[in-house]
C-alpha positions in Angstrom: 108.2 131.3 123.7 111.2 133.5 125.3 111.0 132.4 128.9 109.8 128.6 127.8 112.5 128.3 125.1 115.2 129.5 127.9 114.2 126.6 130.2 113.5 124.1 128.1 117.4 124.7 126.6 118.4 124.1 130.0 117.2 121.0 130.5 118.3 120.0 127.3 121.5 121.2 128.2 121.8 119.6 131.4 120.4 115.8 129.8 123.0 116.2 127.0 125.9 116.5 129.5 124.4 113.2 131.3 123.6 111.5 127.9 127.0 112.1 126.7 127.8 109.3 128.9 126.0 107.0 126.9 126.9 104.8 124.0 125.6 105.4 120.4 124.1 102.2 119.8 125.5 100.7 115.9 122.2 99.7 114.6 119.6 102.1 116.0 117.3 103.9 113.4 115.2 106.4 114.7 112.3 108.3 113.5 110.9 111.5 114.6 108.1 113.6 114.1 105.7 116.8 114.7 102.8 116.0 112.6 101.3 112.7 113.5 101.1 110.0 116.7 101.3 107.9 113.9 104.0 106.7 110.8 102.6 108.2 107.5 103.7 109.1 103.9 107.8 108.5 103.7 107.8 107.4 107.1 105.6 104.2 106.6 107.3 103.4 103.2 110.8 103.3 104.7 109.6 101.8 108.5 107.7 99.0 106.3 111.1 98.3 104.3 113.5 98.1 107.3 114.4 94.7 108.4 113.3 94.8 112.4 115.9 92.0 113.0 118.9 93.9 111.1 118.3 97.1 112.8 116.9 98.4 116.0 114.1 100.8 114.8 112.6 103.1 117.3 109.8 105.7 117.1 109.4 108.9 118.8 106.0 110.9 117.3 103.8 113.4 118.7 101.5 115.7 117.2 102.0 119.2 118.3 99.3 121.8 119.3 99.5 125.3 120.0 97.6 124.6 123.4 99.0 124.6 126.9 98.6 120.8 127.5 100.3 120.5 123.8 103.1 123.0 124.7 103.6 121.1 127.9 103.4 117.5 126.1 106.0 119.0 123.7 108.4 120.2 126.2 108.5 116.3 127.4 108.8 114.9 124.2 111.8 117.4 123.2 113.8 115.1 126.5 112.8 112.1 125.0 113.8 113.0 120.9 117.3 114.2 123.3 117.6 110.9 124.5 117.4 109.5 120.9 119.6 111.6 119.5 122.3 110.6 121.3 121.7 106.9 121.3 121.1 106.3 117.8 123.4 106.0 114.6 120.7 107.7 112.4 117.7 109.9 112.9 114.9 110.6 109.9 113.4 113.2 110.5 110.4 114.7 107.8 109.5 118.4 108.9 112.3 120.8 111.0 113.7 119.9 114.2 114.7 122.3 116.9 116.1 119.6 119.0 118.3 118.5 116.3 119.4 121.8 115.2 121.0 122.7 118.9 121.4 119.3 120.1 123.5 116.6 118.2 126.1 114.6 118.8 128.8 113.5 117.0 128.7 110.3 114.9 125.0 110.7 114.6 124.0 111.0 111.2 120.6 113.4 110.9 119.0 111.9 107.5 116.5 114.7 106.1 113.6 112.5 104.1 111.4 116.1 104.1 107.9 115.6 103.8 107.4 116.9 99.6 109.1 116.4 96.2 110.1 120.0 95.8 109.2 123.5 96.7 107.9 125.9 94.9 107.7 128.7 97.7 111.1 129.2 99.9 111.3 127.8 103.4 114.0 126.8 105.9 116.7 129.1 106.5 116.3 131.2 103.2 113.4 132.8 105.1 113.0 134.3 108.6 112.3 131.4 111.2 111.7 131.4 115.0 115.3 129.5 115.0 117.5 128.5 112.5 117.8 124.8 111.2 121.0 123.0 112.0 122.7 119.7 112.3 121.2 117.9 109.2 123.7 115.6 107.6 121.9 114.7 104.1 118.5 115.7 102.2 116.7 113.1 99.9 115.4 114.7 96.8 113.8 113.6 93.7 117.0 115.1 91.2 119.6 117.5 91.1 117.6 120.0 90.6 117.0 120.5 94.3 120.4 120.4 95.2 121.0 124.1 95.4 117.1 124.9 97.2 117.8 122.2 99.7 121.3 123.2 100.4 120.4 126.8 101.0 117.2 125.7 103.5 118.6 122.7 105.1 121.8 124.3 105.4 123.7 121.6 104.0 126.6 120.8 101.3 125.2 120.6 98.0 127.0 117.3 97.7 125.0 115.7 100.5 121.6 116.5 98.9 121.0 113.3 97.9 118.7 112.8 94.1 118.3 109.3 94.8 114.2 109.6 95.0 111.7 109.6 97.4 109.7 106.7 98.9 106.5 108.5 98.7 106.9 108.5 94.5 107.0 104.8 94.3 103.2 104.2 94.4 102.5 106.5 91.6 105.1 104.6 89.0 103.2 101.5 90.1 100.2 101.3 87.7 98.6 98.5 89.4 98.5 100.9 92.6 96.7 103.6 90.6 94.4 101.1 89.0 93.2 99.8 92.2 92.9 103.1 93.7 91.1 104.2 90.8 88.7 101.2 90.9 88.4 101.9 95.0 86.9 105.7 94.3 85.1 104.7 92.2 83.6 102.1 93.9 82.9 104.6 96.8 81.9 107.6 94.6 79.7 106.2 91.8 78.5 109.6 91.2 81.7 110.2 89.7 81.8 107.4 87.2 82.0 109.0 83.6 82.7 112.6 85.1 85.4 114.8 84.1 87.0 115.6 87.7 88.8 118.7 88.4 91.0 118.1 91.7 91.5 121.4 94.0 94.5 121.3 96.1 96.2 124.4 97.4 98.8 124.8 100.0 98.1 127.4 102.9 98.7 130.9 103.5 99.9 131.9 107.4 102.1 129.7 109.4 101.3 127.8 112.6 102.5 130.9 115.5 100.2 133.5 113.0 97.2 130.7 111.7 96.4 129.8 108.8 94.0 131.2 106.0 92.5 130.1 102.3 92.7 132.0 99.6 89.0 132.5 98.0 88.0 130.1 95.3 84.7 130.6 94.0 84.0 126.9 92.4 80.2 127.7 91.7 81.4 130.3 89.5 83.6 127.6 87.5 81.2 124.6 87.6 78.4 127.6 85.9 80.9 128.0 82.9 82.0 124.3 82.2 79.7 121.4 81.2 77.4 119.4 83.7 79.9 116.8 83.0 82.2 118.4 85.4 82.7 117.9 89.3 85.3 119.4 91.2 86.8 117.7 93.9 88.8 119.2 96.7 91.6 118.8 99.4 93.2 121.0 101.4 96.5 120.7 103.3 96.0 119.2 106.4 97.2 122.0 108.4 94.0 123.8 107.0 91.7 121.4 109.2 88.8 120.7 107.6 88.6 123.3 105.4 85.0 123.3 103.4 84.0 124.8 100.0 80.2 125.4 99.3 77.8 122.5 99.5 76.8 121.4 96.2 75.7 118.2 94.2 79.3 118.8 91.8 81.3 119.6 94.6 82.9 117.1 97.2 84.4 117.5 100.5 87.9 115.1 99.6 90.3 116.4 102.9 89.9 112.9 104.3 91.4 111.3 101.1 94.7 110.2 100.2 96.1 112.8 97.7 97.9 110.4 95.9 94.8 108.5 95.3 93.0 110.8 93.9 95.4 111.5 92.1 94.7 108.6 90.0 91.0 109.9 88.7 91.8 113.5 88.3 91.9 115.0 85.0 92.8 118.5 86.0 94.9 119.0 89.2 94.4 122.9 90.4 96.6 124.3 92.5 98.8 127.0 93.6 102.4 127.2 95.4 101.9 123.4 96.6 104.7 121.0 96.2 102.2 118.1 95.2 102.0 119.8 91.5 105.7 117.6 91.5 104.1 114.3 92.4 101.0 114.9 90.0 103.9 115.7 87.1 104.8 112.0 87.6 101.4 111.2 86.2 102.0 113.7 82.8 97.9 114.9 83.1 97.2 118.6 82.7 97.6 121.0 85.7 96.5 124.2 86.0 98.3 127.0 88.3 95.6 129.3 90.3 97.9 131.9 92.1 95.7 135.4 91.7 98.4 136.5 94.9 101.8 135.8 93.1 103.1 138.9 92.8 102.4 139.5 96.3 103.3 135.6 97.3 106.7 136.3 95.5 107.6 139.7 97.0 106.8 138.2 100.5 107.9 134.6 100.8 109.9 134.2 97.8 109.9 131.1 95.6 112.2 128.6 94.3 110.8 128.1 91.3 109.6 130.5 88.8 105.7 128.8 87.8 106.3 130.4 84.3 109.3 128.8 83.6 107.4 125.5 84.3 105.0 125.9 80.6 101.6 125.0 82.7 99.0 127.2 82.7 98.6 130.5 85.6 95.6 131.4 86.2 94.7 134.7 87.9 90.6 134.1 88.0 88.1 131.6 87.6 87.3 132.9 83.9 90.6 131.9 83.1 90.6 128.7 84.5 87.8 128.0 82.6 89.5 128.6 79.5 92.3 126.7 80.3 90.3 123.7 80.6 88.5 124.3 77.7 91.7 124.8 75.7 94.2 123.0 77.4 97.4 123.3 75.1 100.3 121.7 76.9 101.5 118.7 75.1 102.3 115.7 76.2 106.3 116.6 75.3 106.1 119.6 77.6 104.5 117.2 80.0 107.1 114.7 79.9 110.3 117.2 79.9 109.0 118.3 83.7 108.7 114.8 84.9 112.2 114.2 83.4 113.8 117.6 84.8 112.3 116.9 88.6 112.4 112.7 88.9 116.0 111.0 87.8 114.7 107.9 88.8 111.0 106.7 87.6 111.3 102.7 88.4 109.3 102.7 91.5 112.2 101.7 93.8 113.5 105.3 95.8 112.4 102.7 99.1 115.0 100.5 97.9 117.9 103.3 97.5 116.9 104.9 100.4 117.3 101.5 102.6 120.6 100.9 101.0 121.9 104.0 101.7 121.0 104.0 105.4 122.7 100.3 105.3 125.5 101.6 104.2 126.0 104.0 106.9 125.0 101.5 109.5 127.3 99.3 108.6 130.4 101.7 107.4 133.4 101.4 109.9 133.7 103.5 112.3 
């Protein structure tokens, strides 16, 4: 992207000279994203929770692809995220930025909501990048355990990591949410009723310049050791695509599913180096890890968080995931000593704080 990066900082650097000349308007909120034409996750949540006639809300959201016609839909889209970042008093933002990180002007606040509840593998700028990330004034996280992670990838003050929740967790302290998702799967999946379900949902390996690959997971091979009683279900990240295991009556196709939702009929989470074994801890059921590339993961990436420090299960093949279904032997105390160590708050209202602290700076005196 060497010549195309080269240009398209000089347009931005010839609109910021012009925008300069604008006004930062007091009660302008605006939200930007990479990943979807549409508002999703923490970006609904908060959106849905902002009072339209307190605050002038604004939307810029594009979904990249790596194609000409996305490169060159990008390239427009990076003018118009300029354009808000110099005429609002706040912009969320939920994956990296790389307008935000060379352009930003001053009395903008950049407000981080980051699209997971933790990270288990390093990102950001503890790891090489195609730029680094700049310019973001605070992080939401889930408690101060994060604080030093997020200060180290965000580039932040530890202080301005922010453990006051995130909007995405409220659902799953709501038990009347998870029993009507539970009753909805059901409902729709009748062939589930009175299984044992084993949930699949690993993170990627590769990146978006490189692609992106699956590490093998033979499923047949489990399913032929456990009890007919057993299904596994799976989901991979979305930047996977539609990633499918094997056809098979005890295996089911879940990518087009809300995670969280299945969340509520899952017995056994599996996964690997994904940051929704955090959200699943809220739920205290048993989760296994399947990372058979650790050491190599580890040596490459890096991680955060050390998975045997957490007291769940690894796994390095499908025999031993197997046996740790069959003898599952983390208590409920271990269970509950994770959810306390990565959520401070578990009332169901991180919307609520989140709100109130973007009030706060919307109406602070300037």
């Amino acid at each position: 992207m060497g010549i195309q990066k080269t240009i398209l900082n000089f347009i931005l650097t010839i609109e910021s000279f012009f925008l300069s000349f604008f006004k930062i308007k007091k009660e302008r909120i605006t939200f930007i994203s990479l990943e979807s034409e549409k508002l999703e996750l923490d970006f609904k949540k908060i959106y849905d929770e902002l009072n339209q006639e307190e605050f002038d809300v604004r939307l810029c959201l594009i979904k990249y692809h790596k194609d000409l016609w996305g490169q060159f839909l990008y390239f427009i889209n990076c003018m118009k995220q300029l354009y808000y970042i110099y005429t609002s008093r706040i912009i969320i933002l939920h994956d990296n930025n790389y307008v935000v990180s060379h352009f930003k002007r001053e009395g903008v606040v950049v407000l981080q909501v980051w699209h997971a509840c933790g990270a288990i593998k390093k990102f950001g700028n503890v790891i090489d990048r195609q730029y680094p990330i700049a310019n973001y004034d605070y992080v939401l996280a889930t408690s101060s355990y994060w604080k030093e992670p997020y200060s180290q990838a965000f580039s932040v003050k530890s202080e301005n990591v922010l453990p006051i929740g995130m909007p995405r967790t409220d659902e799953l302290f709501n038990n009347n949410w998870l029993e009507e998702k539970h009753k909805d799967l059901y409902f729709r999946y009748p062939q589930l009723k009175d299984k044992k379900i084993i949930l699949y949902a690993p993170t990627f390996r590769g990146n978006i310049y490189k692609g992106f690959s699956a590490i093998e997971f033979d499923a047949l091979k489990i399913l032929e050791q456990l009890d007919s009683q057993y299904v596994i279900l799976y989901k991979y990240h979305p930047l996977m695509g539609n990633y499918q295991l094997p056809d098979h009556p005890r295996i089911i196709n879940m990518n087009h599913e809300d995670t969280h939702a299945l969340f509520s009929i899952t017995d056994y989470l599996i996964s690997d180096y994904s940051s929704i074994v955090f959200d699943y801890m809220i739920l205290k059921k048993p989760l296994i890890f399947f990372t058979p590339d650790l050491e190599e993961y580890s040596q490459s990436l890096g991680v955060f968080v050390n998975l045997e420090n957490l007291g769940y299960p690894i796994c390095y093949s499908e025999e031993e995931i197997v046996s740790s279904i069959c003898q599952y032997q983390v208590s409920q105390k271990q269970m509950e000593d994770m959810k306390d160590l990565f959520f401070t708050y578990q009332d169901g209202e991180s919307t609520t704080r989140v709100i109130r602290f973007m009030r706060g700076i919307i109406h602070e005196e300037n």
